[in-house]
C-alpha positions in Angstrom: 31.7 -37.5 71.5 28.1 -36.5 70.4 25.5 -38.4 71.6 23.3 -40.3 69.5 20.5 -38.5 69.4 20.3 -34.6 70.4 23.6 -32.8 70.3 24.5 -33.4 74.2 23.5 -35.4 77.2 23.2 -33.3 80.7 25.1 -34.6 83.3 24.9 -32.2 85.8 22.2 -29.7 87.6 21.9 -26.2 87.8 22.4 -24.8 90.8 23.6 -21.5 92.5 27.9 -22.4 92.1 26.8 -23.4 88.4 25.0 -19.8 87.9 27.8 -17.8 90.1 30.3 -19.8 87.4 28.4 -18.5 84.8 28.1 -15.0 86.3 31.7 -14.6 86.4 32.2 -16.0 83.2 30.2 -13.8 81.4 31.9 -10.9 83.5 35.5 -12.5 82.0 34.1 -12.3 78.4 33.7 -8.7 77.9 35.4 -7.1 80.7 37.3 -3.8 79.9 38.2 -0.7 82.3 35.1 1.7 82.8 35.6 4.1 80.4 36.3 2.0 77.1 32.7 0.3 75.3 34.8 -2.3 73.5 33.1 -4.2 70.5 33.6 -7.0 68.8 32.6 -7.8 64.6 30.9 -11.5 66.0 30.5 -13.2 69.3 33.2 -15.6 67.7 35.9 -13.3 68.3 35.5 -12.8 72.1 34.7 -16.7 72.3 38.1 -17.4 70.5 39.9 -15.6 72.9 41.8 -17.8 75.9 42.3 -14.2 77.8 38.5 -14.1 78.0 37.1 -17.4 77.8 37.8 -19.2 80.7 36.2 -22.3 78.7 38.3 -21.9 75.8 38.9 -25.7 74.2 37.4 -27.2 77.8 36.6 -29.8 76.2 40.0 -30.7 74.7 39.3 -31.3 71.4 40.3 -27.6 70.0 37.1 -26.7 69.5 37.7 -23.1 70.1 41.5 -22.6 69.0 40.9 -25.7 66.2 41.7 -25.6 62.5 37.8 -25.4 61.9 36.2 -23.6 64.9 31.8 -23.1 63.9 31.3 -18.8 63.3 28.5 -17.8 65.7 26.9 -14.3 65.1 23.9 -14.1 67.4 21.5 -11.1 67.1 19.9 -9.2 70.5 17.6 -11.6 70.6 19.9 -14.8 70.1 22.7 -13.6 72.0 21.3 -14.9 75.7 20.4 -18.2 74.8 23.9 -18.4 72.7 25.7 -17.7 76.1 23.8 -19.9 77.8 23.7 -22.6 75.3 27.6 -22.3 75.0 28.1 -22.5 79.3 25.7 -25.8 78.8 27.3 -27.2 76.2 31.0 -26.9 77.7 29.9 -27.9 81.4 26.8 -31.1 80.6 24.1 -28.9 81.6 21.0 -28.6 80.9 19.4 -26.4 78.0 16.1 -25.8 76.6 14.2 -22.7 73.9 10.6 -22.5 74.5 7.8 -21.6 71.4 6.8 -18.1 72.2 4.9 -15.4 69.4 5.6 -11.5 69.0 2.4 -10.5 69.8 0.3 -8.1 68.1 -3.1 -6.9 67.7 -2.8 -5.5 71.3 -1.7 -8.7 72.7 1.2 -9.2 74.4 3.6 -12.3 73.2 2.6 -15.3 74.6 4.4 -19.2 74.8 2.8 -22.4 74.0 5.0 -24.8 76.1 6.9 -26.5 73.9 10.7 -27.4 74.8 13.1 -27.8 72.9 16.1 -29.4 74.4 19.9 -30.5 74.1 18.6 -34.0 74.1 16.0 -33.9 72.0 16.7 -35.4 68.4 18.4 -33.1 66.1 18.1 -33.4 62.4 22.2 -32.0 62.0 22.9 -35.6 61.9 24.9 -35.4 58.9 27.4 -32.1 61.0 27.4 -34.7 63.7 28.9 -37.1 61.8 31.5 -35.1 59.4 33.1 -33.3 62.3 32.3 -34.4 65.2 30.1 -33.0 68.5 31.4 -29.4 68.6 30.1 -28.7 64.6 26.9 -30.5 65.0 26.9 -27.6 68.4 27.5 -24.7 65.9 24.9 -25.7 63.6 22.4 -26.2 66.5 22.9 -22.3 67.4 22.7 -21.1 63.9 19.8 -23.0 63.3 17.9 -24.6 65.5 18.4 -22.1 68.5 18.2 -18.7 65.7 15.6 -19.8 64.1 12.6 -20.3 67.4 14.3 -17.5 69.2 13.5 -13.7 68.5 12.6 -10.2 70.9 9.4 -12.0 71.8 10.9 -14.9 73.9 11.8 -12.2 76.5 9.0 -9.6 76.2 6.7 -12.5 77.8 4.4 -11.2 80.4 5.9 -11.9 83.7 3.2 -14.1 84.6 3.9 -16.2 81.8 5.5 -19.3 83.3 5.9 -21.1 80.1 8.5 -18.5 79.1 12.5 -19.0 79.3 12.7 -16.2 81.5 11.6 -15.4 84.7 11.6 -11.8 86.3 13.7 -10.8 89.1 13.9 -7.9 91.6 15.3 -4.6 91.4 18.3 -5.0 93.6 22.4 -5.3 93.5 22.7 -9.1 94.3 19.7 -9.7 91.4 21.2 -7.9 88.6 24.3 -10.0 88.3 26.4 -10.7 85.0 23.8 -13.4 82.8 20.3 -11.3 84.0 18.9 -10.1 80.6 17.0 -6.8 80.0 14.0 -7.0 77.6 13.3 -3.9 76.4 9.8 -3.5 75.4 10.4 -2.4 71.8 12.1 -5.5 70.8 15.4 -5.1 71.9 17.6 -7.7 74.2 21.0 -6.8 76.3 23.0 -8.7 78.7 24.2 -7.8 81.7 27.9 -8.2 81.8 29.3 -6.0 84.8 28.6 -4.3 88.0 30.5 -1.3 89.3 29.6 -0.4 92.8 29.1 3.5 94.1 32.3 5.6 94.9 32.8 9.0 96.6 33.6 10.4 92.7 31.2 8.3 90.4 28.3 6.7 90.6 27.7 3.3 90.7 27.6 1.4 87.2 25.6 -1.3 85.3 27.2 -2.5 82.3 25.2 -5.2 79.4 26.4 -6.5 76.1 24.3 -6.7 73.3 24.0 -8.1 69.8 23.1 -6.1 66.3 21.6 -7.8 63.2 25.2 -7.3 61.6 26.7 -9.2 64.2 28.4 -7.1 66.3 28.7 -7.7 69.8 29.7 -4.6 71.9 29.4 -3.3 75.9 27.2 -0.9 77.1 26.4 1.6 79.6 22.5 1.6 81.6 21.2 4.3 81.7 17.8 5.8 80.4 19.1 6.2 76.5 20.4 2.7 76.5 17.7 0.8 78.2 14.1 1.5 77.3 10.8 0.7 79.5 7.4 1.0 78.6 4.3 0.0 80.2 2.0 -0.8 77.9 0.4 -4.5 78.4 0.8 -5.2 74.6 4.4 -4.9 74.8 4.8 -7.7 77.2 6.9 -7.9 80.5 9.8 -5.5 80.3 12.6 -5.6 82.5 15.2 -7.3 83.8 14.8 -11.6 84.0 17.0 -14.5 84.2 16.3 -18.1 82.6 14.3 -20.5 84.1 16.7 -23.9 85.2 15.7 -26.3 83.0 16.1 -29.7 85.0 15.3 -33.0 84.8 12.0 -34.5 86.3 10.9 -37.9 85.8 13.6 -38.6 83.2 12.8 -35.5 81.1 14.1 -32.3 80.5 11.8 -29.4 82.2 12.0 -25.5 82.5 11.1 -24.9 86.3 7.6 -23.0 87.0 7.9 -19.7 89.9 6.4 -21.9 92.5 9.6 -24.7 91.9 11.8 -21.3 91.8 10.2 -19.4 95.1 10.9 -22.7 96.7 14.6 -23.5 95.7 17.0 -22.8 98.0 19.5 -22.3 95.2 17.2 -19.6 93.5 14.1 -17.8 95.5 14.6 -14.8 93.3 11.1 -14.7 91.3 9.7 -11.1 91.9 6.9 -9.5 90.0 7.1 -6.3 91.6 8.8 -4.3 88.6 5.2 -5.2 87.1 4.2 -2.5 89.8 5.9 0.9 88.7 5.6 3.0 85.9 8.4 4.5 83.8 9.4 7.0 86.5 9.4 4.6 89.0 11.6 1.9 87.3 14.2 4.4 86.3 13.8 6.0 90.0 14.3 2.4 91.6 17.4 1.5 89.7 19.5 4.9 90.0 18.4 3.6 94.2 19.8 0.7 93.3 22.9 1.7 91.7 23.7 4.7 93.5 22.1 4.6 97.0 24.0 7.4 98.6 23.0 11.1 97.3 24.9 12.2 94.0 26.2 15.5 93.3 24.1 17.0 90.8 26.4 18.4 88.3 29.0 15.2 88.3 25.9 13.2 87.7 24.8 15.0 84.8 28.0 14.9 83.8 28.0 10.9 83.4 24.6 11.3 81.8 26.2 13.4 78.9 29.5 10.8 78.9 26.8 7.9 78.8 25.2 9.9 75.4 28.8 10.2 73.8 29.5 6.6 74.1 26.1 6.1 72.5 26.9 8.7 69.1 30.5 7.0 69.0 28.1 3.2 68.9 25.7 5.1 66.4 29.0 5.8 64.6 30.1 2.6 64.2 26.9 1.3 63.2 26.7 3.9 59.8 30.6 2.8 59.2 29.3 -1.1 58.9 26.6 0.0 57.1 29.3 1.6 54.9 31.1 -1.5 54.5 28.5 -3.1 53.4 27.8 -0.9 50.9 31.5 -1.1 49.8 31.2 -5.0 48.9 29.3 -3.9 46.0 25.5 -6.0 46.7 23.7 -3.2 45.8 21.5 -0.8 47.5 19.5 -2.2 50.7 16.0 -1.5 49.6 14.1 0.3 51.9 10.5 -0.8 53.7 7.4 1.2 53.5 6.2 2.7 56.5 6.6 1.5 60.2 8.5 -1.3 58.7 11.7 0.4 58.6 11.7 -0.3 62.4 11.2 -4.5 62.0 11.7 -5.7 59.1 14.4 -8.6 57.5 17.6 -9.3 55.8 20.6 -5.9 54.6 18.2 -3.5 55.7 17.4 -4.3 59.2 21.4 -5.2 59.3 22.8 -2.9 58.2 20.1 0.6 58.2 19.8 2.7 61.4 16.9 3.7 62.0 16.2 2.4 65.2 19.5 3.2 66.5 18.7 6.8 65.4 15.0 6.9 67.5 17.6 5.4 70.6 19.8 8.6 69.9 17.0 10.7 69.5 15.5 9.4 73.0 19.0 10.0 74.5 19.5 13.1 73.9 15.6 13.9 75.2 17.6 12.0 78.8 20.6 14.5 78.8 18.2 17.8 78.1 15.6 16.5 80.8 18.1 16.0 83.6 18.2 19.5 85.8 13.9 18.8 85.8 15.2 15.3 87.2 17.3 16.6 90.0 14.2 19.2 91.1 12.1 16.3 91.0 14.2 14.6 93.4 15.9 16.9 95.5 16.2 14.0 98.4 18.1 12.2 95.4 20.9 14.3 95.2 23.5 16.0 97.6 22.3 19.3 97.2 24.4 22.5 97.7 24.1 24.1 100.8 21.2 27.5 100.3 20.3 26.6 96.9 17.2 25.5 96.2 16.2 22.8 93.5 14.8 25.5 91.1 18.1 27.3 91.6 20.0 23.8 90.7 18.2 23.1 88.2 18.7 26.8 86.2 22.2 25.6 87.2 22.8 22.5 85.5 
């Protein structure tokens, strides 16, 4: 049952077993074979399913294959905390949103402390009480949890300890399923799979990420997928991971990089991303991914494979937009301006703008890729008396 105030009580502590659990159950949720990018019309869907969801109706009470199970349709943005909020929930652990701004004005975003918890007070009282704990959870996500979270709460500068997330190193064992990237222009993906290196591919990253329609779908990392920037007033791209939130002298805490450095069950607080520029991220992580020299042409190859599966998302995304349309609401009016890229309500769900500029950038990844490969000649295997110029003409 619910508990009398908040919507649940924390019974348990996070720890590494609790975050490999979680790993693998975010792995479970949107696993497919390598070459499909499945997708999903709401986070719902994948959530009702007992093939995926190893927590499917844990709790015994049908609240995932019930009569009256709560719709949750997270955005990028949401989408994190709605996993993580959901493991919580399901398993008595701890939870917690933090207050953070968007920026602007050529500062980054910034947090002022504040906590919200599972346990504090929640005013859903009255969901609580029609139908019981799991109702009063979905109304919690849709409105409590939607409404303080947005792109903000994970472009916080990595020194900013009063953010939900805290940034993590550029290596195999850090980027696990749960680790989120924050791209600096305001968009959020999780990653969901890792693929290791073989003698005919590459190695593979793949992340999940929410639209403002609702869809949930799978993607590929590569450079047209996941964006970084620099710039200090975008805030602390990258990959990160939340903060445990645990409990300290009765209340509910998020734990500061000193408490993380020093927990055995964690230790994974690294700042150095802060250190590279753009070349150097995307340098670092094909290391990471790939550390043995790739053929040149078979890698280009998956670059142009990893642009497809981006025009067949782009597809997609015009089809809901014609759907939309097709209900007969009318015409989405259209912002002035920049504001085409951030604004609110049918345009921002359902126009494409940004997608396009993502497209746009893609396809600038694919026609840049034989200067790459001279670039980094050490990088690939290169063919025997062929120099990189003479690759690069090549590909």
């Amino acid at each position: 049952g619910a508990p009398k105030e908040g919507v649940w009580v924390a019974q348990a502590r996070w720890s590494r077993a609790w975050e490999n659990l979680y790993s693998a159950w975010i792995e479970a949720l949107f696993d497919a074979p390598d070459g499909e990018m499945p997708s999903w019309a709401a986070l719902h869907e994948v959530l009702r399913d007992p093939k995926r969801n190893l927590l499917f109706d844990h709790l015994g009470q049908g609240e995932d294959g019930g009569a009256r199970p709560p719709v949750i349709r997270p955005d990028c943005a949401d989408l994190p905390y709605f996993l993580r909020a959901y493991f919580a929930y399901k398993l008595r652990l701890p939870f917690g949103i933090g207050e953070c701004n968007r920026g602007g004005g050529g500062a980054p975003p910034s947090c002022n402390g504040a906590l919200v918890t599972n346990e504090a007070d929640d005013e859903r009282a009255s969901d609580r009480a029609k139908d019981g704990g799991f109702a009063a959870f979905g109304a919690f996500l849709r409105g409590t949890v939607a409404d303080k979270v947005h792109s903000g709460s994970a472009r916080a500068p990595f020194e900013e300890e009063r953010a939900d997330y805290y940034p993590v190193p550029l290596t195999w064992a850090s980027l696990r399923p749960g680790t989120i990237f924050a791209d600096p222009y305001g968009h959020v993906l999780v990653v969901a799979k890792r693929t290791p290196q073989t003698a005919e591919r590459g190695g593979s990253l793949f992340a999940v990420d929410g639209q403002p329609d609702g869809t949930v779908a799978r993607k590929r990392f590569w450079r047209g997928n996941f964006l970084y920037a620099t710039q200090r007033e975008l805030g602390g791209p990258g990959f990160k991971r939340f903060r445990p939130v645990l409990r300290r002298g009765g209340k509910l805490v998020r734990a500061g990089d000193e408490a993380i450095r020093a927990d055995g069950e964690y230790g994974d607080l690294s700042r150095d991303a802060q250190k590279l520029d753009v070349e150097g991220f995307y340098d670092a992580m094909d290391d990471v991914l790939s550390p043995r020299p790739l053929d040149p042409e078979r890698a280009m190859m998956e670059a142009i494979a990893a642009l497809e599966e981006q025009v067949k998302t782009r597809v997609q995304s015009v089809d809901n937009g014609r759907k939309w349309l097709a209900q007969g609401k009318g015409v989405a009016a259209m912002p002035d301006g920049p504001e085409i890229f951030e604004t609110t309500g049918a345009w921002e769900d359902f126009s494409t703008p940004s997608r396009d500029l993502r497209l746009l950038i893609a396809i600038d990844v694919v026609r840049g890729f034989p200067a790459r490969v001279e670039r980094r000649p050490t990088r690939y295997a290169m063919p025997p008396g062929r120099s990189p110029a003479e690759v690069r003409a090549a590909l």
